[in-house]
N, C-alpha and C positions, 0 to 999 in steps of 0.2 A: 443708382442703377435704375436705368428704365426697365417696363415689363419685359419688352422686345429682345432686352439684354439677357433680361432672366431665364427666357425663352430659349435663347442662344443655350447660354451656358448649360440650363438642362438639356439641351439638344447633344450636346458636345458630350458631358456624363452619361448618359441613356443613350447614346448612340443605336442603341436595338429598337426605339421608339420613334417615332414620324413625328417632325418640328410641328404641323398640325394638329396630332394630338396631346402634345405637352400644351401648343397653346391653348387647347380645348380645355387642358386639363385647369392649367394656371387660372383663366377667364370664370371656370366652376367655383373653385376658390374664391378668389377675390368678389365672384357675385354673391355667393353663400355668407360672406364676413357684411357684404353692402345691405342684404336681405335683411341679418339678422339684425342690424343696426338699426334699420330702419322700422324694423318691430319693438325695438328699445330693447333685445336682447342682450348680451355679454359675449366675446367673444376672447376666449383666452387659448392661448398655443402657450405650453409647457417649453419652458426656456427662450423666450423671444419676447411673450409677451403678451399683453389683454386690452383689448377693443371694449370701450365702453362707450354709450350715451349718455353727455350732461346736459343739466336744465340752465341756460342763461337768463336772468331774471329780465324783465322789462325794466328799461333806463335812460336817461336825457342822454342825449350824443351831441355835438356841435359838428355842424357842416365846415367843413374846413375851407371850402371857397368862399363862404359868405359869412362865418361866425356864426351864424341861426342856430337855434336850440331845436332840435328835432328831437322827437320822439323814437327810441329803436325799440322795437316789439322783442317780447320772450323768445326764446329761440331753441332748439336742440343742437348740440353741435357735436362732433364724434370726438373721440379723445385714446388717445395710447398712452398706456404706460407701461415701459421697458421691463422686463424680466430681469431677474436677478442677473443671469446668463450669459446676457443681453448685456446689461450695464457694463459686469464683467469683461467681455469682449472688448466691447468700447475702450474702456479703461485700461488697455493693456493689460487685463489680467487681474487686474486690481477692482474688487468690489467695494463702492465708497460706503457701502450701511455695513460691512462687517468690522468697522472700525469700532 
């Protein structure tokens, strides 16, 4: 689902609401999760899921057009991991850790 869609679709639910400010609303979101990230904050929504920052270690890479050994520097990079809820969903119903 693009954002535009999601936009949609709450437009269509909220009917009583103006498509510009759902999208105001959605863009506050999604920059509040970018914000916090980039402070190395934690970002979790109950039933869906938690926004984290990881540390990737400094490591040799090879360039794949030329075979060279390059250097790839440390890096942060964001990371999701699904809610229980969430997996649930997915799974048709079926949560695969309550086995």
């Amino acid at each position: 689902m693009l954002k535009s869609e999601l936009i949609a679709k709450l437009a269509v639910e909220y009917s009583h609401l103006r498509q510009e400010d759902l999208e105001r609303v959605v863009n506050v979101i999604l920059d509040e999760i970018g914000s916090a990230l980039a402070r190395g904050d934690r970002v979790e929504l109950r039933g869906f899921g938690a926004f984290s920052v990881r540390q990737r270690e400094a490591r040799k890479g090879r360039n794949p057009r030329t075979g060279e050994s390059v250097e790839v520097p440390a890096k942060s990079v964001p990371f999701f991991k699904a809610g229980k809820e969430l997996r649930a969903r997915v799974n048709g119903g079926e949560d695969p850790e309550a086995r």
